[in-house]
N, CA, C and O of each residue as an XYZ file, in Angstrom:
816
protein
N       5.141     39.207      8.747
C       4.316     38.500      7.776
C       5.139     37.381      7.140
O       6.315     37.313      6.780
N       4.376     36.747      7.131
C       5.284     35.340      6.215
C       4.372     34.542      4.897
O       3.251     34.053      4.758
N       5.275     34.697      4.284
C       5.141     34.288      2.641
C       5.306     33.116      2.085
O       6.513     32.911      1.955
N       4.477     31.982      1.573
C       4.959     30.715      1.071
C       4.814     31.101     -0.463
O       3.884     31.850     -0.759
N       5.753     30.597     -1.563
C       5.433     29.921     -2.777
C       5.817     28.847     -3.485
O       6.972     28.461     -3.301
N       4.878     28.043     -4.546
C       6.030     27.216     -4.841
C       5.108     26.643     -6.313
O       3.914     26.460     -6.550
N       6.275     26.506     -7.023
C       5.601     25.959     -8.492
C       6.471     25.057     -9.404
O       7.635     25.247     -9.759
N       5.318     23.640     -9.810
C       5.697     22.833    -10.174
C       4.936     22.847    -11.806
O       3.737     22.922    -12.071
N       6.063     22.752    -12.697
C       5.409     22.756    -14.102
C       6.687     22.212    -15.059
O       7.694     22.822    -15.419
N       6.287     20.926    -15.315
C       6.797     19.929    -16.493
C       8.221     19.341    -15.653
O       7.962     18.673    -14.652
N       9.468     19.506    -15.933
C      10.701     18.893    -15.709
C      11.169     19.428    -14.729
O      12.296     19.194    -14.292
N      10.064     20.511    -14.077
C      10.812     20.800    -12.405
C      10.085     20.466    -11.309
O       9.040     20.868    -10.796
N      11.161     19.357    -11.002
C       9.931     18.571     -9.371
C      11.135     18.855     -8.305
O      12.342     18.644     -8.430
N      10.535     19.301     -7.420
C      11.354     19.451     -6.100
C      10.759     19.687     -5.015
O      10.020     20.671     -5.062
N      10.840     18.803     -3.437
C      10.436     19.116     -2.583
C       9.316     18.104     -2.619
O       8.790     17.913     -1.523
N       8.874     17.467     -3.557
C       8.379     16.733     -2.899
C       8.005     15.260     -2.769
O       8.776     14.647     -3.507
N       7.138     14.383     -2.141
C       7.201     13.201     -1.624
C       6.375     12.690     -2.661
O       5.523     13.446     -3.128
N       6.525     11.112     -3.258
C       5.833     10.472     -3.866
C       5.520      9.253     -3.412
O       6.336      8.377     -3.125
N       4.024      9.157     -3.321
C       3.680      7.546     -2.246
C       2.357      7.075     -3.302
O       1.508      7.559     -4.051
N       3.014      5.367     -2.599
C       2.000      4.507     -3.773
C       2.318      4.159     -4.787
O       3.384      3.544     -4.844
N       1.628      4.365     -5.911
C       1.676      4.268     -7.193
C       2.091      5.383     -7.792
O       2.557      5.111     -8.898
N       2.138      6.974     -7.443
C       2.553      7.778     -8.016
C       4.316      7.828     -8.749
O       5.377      7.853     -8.125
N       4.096      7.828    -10.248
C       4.853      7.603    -11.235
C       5.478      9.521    -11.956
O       4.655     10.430    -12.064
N       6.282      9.623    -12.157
C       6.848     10.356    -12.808
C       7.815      9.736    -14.267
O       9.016      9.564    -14.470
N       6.476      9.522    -15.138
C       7.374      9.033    -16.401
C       8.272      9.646    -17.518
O       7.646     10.439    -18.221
N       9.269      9.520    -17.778
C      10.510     10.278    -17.878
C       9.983     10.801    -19.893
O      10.305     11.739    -20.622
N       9.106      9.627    -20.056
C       8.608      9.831    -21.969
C       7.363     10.545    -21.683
O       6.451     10.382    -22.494
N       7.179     11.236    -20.768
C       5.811     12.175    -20.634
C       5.915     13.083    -19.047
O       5.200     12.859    -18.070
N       6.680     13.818    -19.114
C       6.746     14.441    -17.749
C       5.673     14.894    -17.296
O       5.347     16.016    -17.683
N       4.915     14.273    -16.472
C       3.486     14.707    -15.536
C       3.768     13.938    -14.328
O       4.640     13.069    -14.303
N       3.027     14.250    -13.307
C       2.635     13.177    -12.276
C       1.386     12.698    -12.314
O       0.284     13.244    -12.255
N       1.883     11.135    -12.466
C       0.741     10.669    -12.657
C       0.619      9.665    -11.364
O       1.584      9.270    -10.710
N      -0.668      9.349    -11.138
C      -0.956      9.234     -9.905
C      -1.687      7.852    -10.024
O      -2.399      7.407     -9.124
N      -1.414      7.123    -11.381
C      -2.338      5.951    -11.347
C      -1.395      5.038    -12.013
O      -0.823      5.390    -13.045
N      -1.154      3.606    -11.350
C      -0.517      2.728    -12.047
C      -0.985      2.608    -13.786
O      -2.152      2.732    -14.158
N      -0.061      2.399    -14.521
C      -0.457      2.180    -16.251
C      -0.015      1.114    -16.917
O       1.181      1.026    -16.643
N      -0.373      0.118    -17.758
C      -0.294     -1.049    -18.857
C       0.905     -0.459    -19.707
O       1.320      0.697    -19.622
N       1.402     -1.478    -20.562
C       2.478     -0.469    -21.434
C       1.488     -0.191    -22.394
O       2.108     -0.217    -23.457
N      -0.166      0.160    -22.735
C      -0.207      0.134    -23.202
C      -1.394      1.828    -22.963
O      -2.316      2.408    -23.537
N      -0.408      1.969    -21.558
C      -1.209      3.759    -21.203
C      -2.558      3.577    -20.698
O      -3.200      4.626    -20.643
N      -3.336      2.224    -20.203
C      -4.611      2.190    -19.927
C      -4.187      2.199    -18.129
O      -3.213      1.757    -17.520
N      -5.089      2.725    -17.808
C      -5.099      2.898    -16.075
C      -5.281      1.532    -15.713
O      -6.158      0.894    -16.296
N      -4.391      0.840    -14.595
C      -4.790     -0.328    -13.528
C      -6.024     -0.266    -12.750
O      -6.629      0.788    -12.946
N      -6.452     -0.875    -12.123
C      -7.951     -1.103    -10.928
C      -7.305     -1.100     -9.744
O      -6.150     -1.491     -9.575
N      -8.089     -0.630     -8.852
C      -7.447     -0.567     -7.498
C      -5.892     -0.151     -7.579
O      -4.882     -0.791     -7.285
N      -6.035      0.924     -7.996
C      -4.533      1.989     -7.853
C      -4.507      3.192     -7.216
O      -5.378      4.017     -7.495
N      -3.425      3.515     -6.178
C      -3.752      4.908     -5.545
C      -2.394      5.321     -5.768
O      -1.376      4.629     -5.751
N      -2.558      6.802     -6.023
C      -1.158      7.432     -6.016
C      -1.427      8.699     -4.752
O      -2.567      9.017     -4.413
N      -0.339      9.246     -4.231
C      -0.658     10.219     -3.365
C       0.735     11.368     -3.866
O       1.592     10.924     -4.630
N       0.793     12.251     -3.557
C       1.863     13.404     -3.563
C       1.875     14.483     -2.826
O       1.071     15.415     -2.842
N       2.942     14.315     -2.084
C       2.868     15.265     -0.722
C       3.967     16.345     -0.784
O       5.027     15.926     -1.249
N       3.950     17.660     -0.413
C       4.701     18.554     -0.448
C       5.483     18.232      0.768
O       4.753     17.879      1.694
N       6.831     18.248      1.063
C       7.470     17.839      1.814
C       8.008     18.326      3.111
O       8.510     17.743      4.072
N       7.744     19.608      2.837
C       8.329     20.851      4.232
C       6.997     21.194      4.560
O       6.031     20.944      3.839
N       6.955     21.744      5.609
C       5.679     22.342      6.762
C       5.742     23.946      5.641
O       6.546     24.725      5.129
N       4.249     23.672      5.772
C       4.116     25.562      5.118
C       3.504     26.125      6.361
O       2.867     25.457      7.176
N       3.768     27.512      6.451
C       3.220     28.420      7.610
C       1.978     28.296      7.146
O       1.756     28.239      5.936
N       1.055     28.243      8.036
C      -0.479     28.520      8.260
C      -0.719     29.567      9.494
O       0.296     29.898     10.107
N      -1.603     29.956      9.790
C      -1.987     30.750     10.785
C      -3.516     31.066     10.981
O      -4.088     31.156      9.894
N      -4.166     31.220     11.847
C      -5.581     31.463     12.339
C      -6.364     32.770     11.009
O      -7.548     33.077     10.871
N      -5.122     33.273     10.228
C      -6.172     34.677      9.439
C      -4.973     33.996      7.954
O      -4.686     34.870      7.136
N      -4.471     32.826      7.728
C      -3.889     32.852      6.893
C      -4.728     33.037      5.221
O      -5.842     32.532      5.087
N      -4.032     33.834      3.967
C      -4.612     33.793      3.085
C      -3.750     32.898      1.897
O      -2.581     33.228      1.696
N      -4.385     31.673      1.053
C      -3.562     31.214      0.207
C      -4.422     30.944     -0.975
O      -5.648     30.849     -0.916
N      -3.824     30.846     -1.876
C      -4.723     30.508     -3.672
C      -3.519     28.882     -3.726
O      -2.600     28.504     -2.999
N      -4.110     28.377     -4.861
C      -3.525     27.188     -5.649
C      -4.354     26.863     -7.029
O      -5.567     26.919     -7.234
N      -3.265     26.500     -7.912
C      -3.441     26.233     -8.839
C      -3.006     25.046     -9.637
O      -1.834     25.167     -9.993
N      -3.669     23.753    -10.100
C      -3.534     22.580    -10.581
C      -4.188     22.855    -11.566
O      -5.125     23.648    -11.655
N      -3.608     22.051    -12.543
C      -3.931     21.395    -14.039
C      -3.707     19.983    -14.288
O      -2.572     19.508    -14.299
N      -4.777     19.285    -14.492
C      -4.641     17.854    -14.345
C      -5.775     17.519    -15.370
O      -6.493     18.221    -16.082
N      -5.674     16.401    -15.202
C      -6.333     15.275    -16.424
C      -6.476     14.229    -15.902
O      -5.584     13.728    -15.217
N      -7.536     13.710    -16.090
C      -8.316     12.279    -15.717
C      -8.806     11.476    -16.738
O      -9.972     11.702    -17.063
N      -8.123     10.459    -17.419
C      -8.584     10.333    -18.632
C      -8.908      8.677    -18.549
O      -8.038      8.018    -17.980
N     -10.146      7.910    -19.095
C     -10.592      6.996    -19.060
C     -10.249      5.776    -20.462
O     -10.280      5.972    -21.677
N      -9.928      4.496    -19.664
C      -9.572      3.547    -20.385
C     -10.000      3.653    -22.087
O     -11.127      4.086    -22.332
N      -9.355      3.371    -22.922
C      -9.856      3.673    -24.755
C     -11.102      2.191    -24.584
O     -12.039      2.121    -25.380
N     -10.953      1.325    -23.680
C     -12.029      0.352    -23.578
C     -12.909      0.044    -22.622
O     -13.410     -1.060    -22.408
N     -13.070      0.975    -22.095
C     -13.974      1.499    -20.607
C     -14.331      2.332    -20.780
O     -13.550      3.265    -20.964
N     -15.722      2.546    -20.835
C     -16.423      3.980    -20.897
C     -16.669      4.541    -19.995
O     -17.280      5.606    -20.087
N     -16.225      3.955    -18.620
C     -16.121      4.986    -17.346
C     -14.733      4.908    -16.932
O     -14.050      3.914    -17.178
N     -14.283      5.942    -16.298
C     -13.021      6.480    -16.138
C     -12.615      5.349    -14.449
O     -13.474      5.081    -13.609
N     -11.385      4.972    -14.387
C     -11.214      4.353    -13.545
C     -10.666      5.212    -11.799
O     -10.133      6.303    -11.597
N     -10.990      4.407    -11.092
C     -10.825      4.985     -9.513
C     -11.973      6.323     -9.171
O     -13.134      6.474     -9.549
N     -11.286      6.992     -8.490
C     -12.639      8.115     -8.137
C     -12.380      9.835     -8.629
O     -13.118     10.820     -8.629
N     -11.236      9.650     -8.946
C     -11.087     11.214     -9.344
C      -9.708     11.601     -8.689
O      -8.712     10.942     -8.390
N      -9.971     12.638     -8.609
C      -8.471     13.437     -7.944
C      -8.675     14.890     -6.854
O      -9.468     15.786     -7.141
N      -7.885     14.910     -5.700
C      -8.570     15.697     -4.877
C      -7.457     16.127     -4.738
O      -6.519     15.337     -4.843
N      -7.139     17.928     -4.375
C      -6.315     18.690     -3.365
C      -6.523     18.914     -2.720
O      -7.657     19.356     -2.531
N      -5.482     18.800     -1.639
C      -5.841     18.211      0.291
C      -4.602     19.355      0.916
O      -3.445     19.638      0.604
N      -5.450     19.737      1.817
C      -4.172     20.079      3.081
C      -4.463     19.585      4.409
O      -5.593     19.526      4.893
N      -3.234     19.181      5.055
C      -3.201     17.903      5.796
C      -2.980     18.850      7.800
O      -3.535     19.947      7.743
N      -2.751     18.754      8.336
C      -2.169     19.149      9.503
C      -0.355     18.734      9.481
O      -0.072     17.749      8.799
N       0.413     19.210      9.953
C       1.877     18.519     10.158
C       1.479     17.001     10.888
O       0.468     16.734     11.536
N       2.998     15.838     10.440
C       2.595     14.853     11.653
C       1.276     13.911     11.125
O       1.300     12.739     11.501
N       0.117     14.345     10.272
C      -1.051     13.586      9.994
C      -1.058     12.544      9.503
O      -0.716     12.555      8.321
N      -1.298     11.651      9.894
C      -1.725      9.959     10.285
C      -2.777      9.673      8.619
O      -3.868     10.219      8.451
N      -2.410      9.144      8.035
C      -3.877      8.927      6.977
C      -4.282      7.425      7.173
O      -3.423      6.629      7.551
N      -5.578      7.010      6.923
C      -6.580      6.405      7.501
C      -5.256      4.796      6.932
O      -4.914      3.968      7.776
N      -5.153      4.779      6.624
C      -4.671      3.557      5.584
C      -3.142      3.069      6.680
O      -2.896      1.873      6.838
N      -2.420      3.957      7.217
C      -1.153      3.686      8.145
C      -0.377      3.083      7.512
O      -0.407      3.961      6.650
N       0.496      2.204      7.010
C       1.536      1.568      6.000
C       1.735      0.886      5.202
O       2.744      0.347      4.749
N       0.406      0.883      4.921
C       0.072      0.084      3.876
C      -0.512      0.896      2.844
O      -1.058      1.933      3.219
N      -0.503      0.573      1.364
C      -1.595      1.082      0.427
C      -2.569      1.224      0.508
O      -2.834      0.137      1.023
N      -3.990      1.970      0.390
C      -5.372      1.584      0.327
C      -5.087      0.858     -0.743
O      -4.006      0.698     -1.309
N      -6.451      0.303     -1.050
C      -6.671      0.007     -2.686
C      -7.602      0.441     -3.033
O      -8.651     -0.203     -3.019
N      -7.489      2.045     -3.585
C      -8.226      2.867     -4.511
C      -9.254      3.585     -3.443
O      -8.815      3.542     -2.294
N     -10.239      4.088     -3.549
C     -11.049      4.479     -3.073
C     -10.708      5.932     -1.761
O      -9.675      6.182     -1.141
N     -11.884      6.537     -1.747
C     -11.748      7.924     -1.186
C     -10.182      8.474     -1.000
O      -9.479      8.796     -0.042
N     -10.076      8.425     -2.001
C      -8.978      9.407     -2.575
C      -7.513      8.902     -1.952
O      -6.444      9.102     -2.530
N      -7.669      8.116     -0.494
C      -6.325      8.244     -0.449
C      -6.387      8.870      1.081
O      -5.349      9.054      1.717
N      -7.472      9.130      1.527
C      -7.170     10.809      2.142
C      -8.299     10.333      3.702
O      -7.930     10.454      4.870
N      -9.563      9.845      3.283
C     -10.364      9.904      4.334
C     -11.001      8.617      4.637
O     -11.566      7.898      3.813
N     -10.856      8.382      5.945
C     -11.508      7.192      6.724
C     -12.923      6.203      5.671
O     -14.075      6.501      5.355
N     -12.058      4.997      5.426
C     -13.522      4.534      4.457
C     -14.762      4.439      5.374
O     -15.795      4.745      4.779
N     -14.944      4.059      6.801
C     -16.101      3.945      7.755
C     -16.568      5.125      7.829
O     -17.666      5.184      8.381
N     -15.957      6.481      7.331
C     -16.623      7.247      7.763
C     -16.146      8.706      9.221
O     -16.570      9.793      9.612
N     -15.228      7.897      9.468
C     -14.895      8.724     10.722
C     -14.241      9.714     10.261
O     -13.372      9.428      9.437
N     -14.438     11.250     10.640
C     -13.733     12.153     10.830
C     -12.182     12.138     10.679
O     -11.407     11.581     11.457
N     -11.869     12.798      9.621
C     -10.044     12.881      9.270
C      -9.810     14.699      9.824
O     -10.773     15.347     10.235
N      -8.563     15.222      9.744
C      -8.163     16.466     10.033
C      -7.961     16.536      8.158
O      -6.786     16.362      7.838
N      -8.820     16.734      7.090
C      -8.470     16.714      6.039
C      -9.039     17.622      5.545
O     -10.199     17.646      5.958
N      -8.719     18.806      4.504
C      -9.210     19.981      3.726
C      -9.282     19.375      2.272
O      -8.138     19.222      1.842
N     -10.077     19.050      1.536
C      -9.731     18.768     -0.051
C     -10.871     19.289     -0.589
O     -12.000     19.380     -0.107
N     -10.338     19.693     -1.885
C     -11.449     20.087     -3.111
C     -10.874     19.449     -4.347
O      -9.885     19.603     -5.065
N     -12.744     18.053     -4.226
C     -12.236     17.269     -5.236
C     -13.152     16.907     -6.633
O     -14.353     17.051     -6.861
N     -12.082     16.396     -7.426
C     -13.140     15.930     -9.029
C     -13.365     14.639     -8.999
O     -12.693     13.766     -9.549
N     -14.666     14.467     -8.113
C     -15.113     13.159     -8.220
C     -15.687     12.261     -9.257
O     -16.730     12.625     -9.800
N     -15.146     11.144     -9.597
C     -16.048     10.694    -10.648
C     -16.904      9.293    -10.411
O     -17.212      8.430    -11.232
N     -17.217      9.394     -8.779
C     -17.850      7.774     -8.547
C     -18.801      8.929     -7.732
O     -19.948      8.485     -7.779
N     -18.799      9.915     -7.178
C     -20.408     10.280     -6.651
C     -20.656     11.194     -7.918
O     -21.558     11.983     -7.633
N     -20.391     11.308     -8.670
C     -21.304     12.009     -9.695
C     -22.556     11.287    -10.680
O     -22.850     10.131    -10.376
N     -22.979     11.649    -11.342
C     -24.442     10.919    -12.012
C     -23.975     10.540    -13.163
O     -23.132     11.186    -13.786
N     -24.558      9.289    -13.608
C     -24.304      8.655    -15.296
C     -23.824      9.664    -16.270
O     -23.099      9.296    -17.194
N     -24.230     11.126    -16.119
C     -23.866     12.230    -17.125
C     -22.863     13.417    -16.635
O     -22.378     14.113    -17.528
N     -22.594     13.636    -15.590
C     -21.716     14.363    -14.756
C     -20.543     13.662    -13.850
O     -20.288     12.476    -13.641
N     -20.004     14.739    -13.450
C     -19.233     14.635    -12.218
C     -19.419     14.868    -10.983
O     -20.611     15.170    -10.919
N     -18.907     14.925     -9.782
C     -18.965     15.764     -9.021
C     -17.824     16.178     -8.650
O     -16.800     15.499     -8.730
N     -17.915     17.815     -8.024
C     -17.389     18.482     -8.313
C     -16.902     19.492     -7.088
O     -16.586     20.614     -7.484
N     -16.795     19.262     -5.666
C     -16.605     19.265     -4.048
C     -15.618     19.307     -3.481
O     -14.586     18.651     -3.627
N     -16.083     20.685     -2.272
C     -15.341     20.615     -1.121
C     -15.579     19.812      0.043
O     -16.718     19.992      0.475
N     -14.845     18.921      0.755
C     -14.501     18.145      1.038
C     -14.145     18.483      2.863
O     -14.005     19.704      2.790
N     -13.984     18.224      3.990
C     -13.952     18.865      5.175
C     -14.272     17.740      6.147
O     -15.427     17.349      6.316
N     -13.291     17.261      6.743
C     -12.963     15.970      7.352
C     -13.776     14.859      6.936
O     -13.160     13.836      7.235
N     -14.956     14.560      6.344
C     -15.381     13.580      5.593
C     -15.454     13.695      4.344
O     -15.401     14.788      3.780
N     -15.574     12.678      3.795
C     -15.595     12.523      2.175
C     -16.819     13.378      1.777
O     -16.659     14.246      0.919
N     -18.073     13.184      2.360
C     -19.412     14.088      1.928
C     -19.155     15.667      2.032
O     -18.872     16.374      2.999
N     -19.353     15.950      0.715
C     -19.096     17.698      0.190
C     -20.117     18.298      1.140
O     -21.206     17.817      1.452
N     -19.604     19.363      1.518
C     -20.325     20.442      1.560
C     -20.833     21.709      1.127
O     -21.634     22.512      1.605
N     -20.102     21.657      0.026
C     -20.648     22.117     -1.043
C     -20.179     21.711     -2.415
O     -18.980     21.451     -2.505
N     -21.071     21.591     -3.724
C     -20.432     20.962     -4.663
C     -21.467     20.812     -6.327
O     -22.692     20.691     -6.328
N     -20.999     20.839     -7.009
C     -21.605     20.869     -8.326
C     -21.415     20.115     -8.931
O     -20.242     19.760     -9.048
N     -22.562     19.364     -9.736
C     -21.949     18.487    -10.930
C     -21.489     19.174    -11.979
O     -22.124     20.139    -12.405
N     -20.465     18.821    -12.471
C     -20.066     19.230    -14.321
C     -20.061     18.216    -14.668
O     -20.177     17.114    -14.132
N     -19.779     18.914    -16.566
C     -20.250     17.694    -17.240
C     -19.198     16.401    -17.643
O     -18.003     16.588    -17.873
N     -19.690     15.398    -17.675
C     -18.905     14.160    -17.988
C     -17.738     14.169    -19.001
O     -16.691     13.523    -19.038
N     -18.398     15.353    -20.013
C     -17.280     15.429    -21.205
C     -15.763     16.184    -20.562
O     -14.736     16.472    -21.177
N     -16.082     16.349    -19.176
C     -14.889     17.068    -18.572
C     -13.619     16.566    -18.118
O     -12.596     17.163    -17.782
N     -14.014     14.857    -18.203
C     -13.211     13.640    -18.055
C     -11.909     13.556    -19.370
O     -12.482     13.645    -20.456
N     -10.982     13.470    -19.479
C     -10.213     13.472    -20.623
C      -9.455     14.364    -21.193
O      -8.546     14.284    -22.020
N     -10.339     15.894    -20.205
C      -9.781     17.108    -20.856
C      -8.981     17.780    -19.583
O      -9.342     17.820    -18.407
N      -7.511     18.412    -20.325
C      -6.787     19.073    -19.250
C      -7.770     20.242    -18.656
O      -8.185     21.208    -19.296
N      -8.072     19.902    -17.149
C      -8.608     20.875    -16.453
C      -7.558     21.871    -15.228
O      -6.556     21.630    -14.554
N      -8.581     23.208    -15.465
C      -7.728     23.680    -13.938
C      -8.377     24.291    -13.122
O      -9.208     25.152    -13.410
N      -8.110     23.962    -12.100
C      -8.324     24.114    -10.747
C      -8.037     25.005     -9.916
O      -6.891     25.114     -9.482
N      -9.063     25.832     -9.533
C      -8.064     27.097     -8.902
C      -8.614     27.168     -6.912
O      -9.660     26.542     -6.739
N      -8.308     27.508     -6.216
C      -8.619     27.336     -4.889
C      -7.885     27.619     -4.215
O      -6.750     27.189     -4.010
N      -8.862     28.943     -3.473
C      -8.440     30.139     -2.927
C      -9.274     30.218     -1.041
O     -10.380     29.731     -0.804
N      -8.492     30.854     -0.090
C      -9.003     31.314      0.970
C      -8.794     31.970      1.812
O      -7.704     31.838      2.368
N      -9.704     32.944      2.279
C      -9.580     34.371      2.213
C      -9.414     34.261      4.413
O     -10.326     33.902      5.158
N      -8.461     34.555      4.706
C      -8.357     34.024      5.988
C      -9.391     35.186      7.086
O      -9.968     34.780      8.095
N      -9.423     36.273      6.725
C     -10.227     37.515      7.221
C     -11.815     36.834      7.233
O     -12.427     36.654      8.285
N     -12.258     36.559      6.150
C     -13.823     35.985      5.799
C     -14.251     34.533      5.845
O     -15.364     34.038      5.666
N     -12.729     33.804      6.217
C     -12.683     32.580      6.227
C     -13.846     31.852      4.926
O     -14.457     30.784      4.883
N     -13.765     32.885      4.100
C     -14.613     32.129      2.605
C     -13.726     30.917      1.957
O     -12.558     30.893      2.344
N     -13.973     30.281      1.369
C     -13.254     29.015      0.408
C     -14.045     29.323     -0.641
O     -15.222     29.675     -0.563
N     -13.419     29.194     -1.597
C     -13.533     29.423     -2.941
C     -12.857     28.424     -3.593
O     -11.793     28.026     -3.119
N     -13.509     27.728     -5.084
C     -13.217     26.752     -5.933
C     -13.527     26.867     -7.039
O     -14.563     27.513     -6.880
N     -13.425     26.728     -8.155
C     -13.688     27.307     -9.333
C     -12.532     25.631    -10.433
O     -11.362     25.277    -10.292
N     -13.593     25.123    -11.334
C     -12.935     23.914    -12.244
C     -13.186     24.525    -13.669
O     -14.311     24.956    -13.921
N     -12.169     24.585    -14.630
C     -12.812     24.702    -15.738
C     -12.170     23.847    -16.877
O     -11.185     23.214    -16.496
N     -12.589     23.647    -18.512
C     -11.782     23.329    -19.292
C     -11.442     24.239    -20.283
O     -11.174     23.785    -21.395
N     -11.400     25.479    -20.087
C     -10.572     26.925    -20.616
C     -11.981     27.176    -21.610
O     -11.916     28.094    -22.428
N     -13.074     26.465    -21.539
C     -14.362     27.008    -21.878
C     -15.611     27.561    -21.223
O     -16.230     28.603    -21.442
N     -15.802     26.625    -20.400
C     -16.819     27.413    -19.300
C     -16.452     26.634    -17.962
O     -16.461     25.415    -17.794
N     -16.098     27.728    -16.963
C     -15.768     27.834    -16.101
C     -16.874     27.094    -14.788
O     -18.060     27.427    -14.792
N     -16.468     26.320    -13.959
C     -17.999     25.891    -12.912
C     -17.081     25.976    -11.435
O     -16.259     25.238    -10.892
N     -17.809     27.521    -11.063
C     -17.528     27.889     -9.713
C     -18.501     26.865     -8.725
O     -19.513     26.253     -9.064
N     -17.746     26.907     -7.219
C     -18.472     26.500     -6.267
C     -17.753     26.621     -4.919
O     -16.913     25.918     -4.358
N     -18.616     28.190     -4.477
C     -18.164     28.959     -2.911
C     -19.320     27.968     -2.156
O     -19.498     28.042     -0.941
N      -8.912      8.109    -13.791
C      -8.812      7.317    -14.799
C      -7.380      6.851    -15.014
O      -6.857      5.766    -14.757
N      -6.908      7.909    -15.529
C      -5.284      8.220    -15.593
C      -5.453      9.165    -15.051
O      -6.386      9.846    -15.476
N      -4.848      9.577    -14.132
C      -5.079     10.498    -13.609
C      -3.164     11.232    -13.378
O      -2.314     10.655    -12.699
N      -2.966     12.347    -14.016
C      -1.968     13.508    -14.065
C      -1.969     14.682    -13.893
O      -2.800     15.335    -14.526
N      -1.195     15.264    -13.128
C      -0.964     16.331    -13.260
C      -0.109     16.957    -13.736
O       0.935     16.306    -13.776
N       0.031     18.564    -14.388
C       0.047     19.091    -15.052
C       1.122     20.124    -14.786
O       2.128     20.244    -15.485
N       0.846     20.839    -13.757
C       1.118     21.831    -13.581
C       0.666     22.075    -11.536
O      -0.268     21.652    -10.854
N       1.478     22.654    -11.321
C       0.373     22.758     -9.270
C       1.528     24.103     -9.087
O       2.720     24.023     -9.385
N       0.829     25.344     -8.517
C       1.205     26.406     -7.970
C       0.479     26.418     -6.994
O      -0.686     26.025     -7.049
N       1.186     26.990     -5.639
C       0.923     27.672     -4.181
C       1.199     28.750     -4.039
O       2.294     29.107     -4.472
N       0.385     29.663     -3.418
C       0.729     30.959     -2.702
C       0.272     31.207     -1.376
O      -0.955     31.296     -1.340
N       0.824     31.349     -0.293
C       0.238     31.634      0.936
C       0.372     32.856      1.398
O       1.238     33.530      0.840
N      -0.454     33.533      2.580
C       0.580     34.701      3.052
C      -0.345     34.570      4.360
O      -1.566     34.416      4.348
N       0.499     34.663      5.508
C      -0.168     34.697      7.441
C       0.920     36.140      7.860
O       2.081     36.502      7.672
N      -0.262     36.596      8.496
C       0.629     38.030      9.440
C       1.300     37.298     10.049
O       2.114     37.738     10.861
């Protein structure tokens, strides 16, 4: 049996890769994933990405959970939050992302073909450009950007440290997702930072 873990929370970063715009500011330890003004307001057309750096074991019955705490917080002079949200992705080893050596600029996360074509990409994400004037959306994600399954929450969810939990059960091959802001919980089987990110895996 083989065992992955690994946990990142405040002044301990290790292992892994930072591409783009992703910033680690030394007067606010988070990763933040969106270029900023000195005056803390998010840039336009900014992508940050963050990649764990070593191959984790996977396997055909593998079981793993994760846990992020992040924040998406919108310009003090923009009443909509900038870029699209923030997604956790697992990639294949070796995986090619749609963009090749260059930056995108902004849009589907970073992660999946803007035309549309099929990526090898797993994410469950907090969208805030397909959600409605009053919500979010709130999706799993599976080689295209269009969820296959997914919930709106509410808009007031923008600003507030959320966490993210996402789990899968390799026997039942279920996926499980669950967002909350430590008030009510919304399952579904700007500035943008993070917080906090734990892994656990385990493959016979």
């Amino acid at each position: 049996m083989a065992s992955f873990q690994y946990n990142f929370s405040n002044r301990i970063v290790k292992d892994l890769s930072f591409q783009f715009d992703t910033d680690y500011p030394e007067q606010n330890p988070v990763l933040r994933l969106t270029k900023t003004d000195e005056n803390g307001n998010a840039l336009p057309w900014s992508t940050g990405r963050i990649l764990y750096s070593r191959t984790i074991p996977f396997g055909p019955a593998v079981d793993f959970k994760t846990t992020v705490k992040f924040t998406v917080k919108r310009n003090v002079s923009n009443s909509s939050p900038i870029a699209d949200g923030l997604a956790f992705f697992i990639v294949p080893e070796g995986h090619t992302f749609p963009e090749g050596t260059s930056p995108p600029p902004g849009g589907n996360f970073g992660l999946f073909d803007p035309s549309g074509k099929s990526s090898n990409v797993f994410a469950v994400a907090f969208d805030t450009l397909l959600g409605t004037p009053n919500s979010v959306s709130f999706g799993i994600d599976i080689q295209v950007r269009k969820p296959v399954a997914k919930r709106d929450v509410p808009y007031s969810f923008v600003g507030k440290e959320l966490t993210l939990v996402v789990s899968y059960d390799g026997a039942t091959r279920a996926i499980s997702a669950s967002i909350t802001d430590g008030s009510v919980p919304f399952p579904n089987a700007a500035v943008h930072d993070v917080h906090y990110w734990e892994f656990n895996s385990t493959a016979p």
